[in-house]
Every structure is written in C-alpha cells, then in structure tokens.
C-alpha positions as CSV (number, residue, x, y, z in Angstrom):
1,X,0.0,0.0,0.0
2,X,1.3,3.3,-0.9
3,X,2.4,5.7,2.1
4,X,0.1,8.8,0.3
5,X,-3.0,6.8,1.1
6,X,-2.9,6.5,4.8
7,X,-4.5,9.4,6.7
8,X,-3.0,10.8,9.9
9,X,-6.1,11.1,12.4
10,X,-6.0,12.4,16.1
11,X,-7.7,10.3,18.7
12,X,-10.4,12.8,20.7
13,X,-12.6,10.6,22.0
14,X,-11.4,6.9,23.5
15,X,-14.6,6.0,26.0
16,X,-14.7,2.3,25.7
17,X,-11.6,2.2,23.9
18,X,-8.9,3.3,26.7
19,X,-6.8,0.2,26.4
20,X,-6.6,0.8,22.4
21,X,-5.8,3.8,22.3
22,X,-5.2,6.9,24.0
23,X,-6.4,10.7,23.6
24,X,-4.6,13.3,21.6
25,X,-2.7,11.3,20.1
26,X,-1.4,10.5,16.6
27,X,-2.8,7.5,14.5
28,X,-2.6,6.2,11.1
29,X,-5.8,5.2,9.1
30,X,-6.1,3.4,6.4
31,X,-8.4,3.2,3.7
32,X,-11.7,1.5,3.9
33,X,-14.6,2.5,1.9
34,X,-17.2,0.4,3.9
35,X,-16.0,0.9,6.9
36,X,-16.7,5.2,5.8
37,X,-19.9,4.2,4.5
38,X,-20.6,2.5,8.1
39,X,-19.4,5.8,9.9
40,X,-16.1,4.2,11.0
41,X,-12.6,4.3,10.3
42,X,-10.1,2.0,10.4
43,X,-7.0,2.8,12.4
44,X,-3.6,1.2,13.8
45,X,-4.3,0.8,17.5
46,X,-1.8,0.6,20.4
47,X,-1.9,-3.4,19.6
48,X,0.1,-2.6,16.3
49,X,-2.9,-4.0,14.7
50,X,-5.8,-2.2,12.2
51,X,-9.4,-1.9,13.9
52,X,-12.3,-0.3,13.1
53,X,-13.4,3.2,15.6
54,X,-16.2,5.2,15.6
55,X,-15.3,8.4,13.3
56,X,-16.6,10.8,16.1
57,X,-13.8,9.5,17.5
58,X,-11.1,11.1,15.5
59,X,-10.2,14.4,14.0
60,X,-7.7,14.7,10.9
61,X,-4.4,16.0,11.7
62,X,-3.6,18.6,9.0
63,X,0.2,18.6,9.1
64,X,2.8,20.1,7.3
65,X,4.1,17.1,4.5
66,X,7.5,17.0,5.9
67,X,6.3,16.8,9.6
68,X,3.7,14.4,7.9
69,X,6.3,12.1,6.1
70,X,8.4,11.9,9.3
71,X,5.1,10.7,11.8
72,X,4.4,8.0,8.4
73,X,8.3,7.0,8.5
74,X,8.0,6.4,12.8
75,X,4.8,4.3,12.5
C-alpha cells in the first residue's frame, strides 16, 4: 500500500476504547470504503494491529508534508 493513502487522524474521543488507544494522540488510518460508509474508520491501535473506531472519535491531523512524512516513516 502506498504511504500517500494512509490518513494521519487524532484520537479525541477513546470511551470504551482506553486500552486501544489513548487521547490526543497521533494515529494512522487506512483506507476502507465500507468501513466510511458504516461511519467508522479503520485505524492502527496501540496493539500494532488495524481496527475499526467510531469516526466521532477522530479528527484529521492537517500537518505540514515534511512533519507528515516523518510521523508516516516512525509508524
């Protein structure tokens, strides 16, 4: 998969979800068309592993592309 697919999302909202991941923090999501049409996203989790989360969970982090290549490069 191509690095300029994956999204960079911030975690606002973990209620129910505090083992998997944590607030204000960085995530990768990747792609998934039903999981959008289903109001979700699918994100790698503190378990190193891709899930599906509520959307309202998650804000897009708008970051500058170098600051955004080197949080890509670290996941």
């Amino acid at each position: 998969m191509a690095k300029s697919t994956k999204r960079l999302v911030i975690c606002v909202d973990n209620a129910g979800y505090e083992v998997s991941l944590e607030r204000r923090k960085i995530y990768v999501s990747i792609p998934d068309a039903r999981a959008d049409r289903l109001g979700q996203v699918r994100v790698i989790d503190e378990s190193g592993s891709d899930y599906l989360y509520p959307k309202s969970a998650f804000v897009d982090a708008a970051l500058p592309q170098s600051i955004r290549r080197a949080v890509l490069h670290a996941a």
